[in-house]
C-alpha positions as CSV (number, residue, x, y, z in Angstrom):
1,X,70.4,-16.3,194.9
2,X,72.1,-18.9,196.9
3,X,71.2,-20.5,200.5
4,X,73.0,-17.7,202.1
5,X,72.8,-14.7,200.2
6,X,71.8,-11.3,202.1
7,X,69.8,-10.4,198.5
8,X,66.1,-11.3,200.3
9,X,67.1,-8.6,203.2
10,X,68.3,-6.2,200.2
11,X,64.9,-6.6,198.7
12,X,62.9,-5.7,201.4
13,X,62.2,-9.5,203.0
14,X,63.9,-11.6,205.9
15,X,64.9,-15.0,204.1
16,X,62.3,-17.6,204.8
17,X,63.7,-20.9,203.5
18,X,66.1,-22.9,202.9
19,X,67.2,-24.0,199.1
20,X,66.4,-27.4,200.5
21,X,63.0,-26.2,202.1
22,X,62.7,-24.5,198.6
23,X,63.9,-28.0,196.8
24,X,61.2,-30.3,198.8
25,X,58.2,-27.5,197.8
26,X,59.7,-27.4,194.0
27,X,58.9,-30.8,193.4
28,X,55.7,-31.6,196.0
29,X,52.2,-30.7,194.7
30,X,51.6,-28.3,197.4
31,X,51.9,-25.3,194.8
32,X,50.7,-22.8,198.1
33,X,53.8,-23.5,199.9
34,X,56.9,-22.7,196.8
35,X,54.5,-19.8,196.2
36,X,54.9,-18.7,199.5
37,X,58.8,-18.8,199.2
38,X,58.7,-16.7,196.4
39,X,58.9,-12.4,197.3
40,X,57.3,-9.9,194.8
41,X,59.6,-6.7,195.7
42,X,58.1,-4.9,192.4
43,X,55.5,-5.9,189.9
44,X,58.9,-7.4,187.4
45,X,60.9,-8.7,190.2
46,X,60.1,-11.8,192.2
47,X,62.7,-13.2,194.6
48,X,62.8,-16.4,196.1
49,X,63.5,-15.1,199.7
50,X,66.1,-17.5,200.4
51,X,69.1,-17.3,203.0
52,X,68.6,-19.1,205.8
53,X,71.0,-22.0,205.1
54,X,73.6,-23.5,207.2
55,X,77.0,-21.6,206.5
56,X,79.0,-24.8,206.8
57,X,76.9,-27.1,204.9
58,X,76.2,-27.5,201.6
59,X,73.1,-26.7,201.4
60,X,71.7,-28.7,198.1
61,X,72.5,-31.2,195.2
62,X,72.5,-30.0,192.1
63,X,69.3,-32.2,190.9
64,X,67.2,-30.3,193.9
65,X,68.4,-27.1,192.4
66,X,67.6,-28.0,189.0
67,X,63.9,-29.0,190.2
68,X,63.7,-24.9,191.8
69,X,65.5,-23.8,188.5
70,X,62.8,-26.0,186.2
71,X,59.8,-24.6,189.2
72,X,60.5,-21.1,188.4
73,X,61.1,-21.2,184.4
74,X,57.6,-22.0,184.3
75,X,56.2,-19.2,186.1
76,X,58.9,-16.6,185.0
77,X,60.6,-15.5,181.3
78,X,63.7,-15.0,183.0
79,X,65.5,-16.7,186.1
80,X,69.0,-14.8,187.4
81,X,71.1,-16.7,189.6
82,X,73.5,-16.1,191.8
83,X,76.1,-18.7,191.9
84,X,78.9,-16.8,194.5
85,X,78.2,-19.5,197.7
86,X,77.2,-22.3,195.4
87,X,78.9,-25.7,195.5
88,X,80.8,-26.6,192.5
89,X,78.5,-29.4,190.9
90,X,75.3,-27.0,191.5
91,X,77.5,-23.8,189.8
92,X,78.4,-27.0,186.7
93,X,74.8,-27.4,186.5
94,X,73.9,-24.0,185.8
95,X,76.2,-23.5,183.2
96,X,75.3,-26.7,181.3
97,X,71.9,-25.3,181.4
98,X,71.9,-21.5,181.1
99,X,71.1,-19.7,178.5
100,X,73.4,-16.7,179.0
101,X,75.7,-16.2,181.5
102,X,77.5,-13.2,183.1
103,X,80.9,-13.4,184.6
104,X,81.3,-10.5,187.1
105,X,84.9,-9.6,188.4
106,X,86.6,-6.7,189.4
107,X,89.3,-4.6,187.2
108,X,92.2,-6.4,189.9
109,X,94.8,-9.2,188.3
110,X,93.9,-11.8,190.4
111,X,90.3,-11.8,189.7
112,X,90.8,-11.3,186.3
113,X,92.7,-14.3,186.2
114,X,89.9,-16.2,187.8
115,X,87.4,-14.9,185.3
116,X,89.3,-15.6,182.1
117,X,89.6,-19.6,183.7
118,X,86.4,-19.8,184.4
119,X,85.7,-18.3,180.7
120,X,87.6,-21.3,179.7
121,X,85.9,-23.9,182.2
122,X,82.2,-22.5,181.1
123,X,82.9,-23.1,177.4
124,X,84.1,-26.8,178.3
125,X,80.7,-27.4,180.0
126,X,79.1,-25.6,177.2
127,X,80.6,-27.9,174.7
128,X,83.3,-25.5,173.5
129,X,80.7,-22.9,172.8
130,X,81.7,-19.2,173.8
131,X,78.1,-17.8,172.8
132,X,76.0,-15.7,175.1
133,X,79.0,-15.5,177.9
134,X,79.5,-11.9,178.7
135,X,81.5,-9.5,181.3
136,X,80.8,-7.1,183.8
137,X,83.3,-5.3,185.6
138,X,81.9,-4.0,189.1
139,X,83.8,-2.3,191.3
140,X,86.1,0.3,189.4
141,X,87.9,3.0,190.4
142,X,87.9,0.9,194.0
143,X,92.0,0.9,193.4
144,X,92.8,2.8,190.6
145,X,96.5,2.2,190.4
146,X,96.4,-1.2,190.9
147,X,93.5,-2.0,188.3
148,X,93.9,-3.2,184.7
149,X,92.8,-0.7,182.2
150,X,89.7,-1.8,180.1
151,X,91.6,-2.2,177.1
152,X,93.9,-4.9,178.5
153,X,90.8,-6.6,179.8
154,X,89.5,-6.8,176.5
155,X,92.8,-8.2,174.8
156,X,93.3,-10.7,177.5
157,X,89.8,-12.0,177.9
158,X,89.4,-11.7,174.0
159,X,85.9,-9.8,175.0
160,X,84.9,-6.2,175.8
161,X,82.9,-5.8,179.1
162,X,79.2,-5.6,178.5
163,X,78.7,-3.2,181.6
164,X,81.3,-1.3,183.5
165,X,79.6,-0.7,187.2
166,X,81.9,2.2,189.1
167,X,82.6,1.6,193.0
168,X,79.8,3.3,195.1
169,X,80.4,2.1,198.3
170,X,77.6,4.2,200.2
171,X,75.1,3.5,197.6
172,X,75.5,-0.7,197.9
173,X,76.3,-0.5,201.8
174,X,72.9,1.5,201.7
175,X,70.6,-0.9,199.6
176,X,71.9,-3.4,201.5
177,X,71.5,-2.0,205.3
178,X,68.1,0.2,204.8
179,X,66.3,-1.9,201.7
180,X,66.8,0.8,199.6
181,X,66.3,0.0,196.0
């Protein structure tokens, strides 16, 4: 997750460290301290408890993020990130260097319109390629009359929506307020 994602609280951890923090112990040969950063909340889910970032700055280059991204592949078969705060260049990075990615929006026109250009913007970084780019469409039902039906998603983005997650506002505000999982 980014520098100031709530995910580590979430979890069941206060953030304790900074990308940059997280950067600098990435790339030192103090293995003890990166290790330290990273929060086991089950035996298949480690988090690296991060969130403590500045708000108004950015908080890393994309190279320092890539040295946490190449940290963690070796250790773990599968890295998720969150890329919602992250600066342009960094969320550029990613892309180039993902192996999947998932593009999360709501049902709404606007930010369907925002998904289907960054559709387009991933496969230019991706060198035209549109493979292993999928959809999820969180939050329906949220505004029913105002929401784009499924099928119309589908036509426009020229792909059906790999998961469809209803709106369940007490269950997220819960697992986000109480660490409930």
């Amino acid at each position: 997750a980014g520098g100031t994602s709530y995910l580590s609280v979430a979890m069941g951890t206060d953030p304790v460290t900074t990308l940059a923090e997280a950067a600098r112990a990435a790339g030192g040969t103090d293995q003890d301290s990166f290790k330290r950063m990273i929060y086991a909340s089950s035996d298949k889910l480690s988090v690296l408890a991060s969130g403590a970032d500045s708000l108004l700055d950015d908080a890393i280059t994309p190279d320092a993020f890539e040295h946490i991204l190449t940290k963690l592949m070796v250790t773990y078969p599968v890295v998720i990130v969150d890329l919602s705060g992250s600066t342009a260049s960094v969320k550029r990075m990613v892309m180039h260097k993902a192996h999947e990615v998932v593009i999360v929006s709501t049902p709404t026109l606007p930010s369907l319109r925002s998904a289907r250009s960054l559709l387009h913007e991933i496969k230019d970084v991706r060198g035209g390629s549109e493979k292993e780019i999928e959809l999820v469409v969180n939050m329906k039902d949220q505004a029913p009359n105002l929401e784009v039906a499924l099928s119309d998603i589908t036509a426009a983005l020229g792909r059906k929506p790999v998961l469809t997650v209803p709106f369940l506002p007490k269950l997220f505000a819960t697992a986000e307020t109480h660490n409930r999982k």
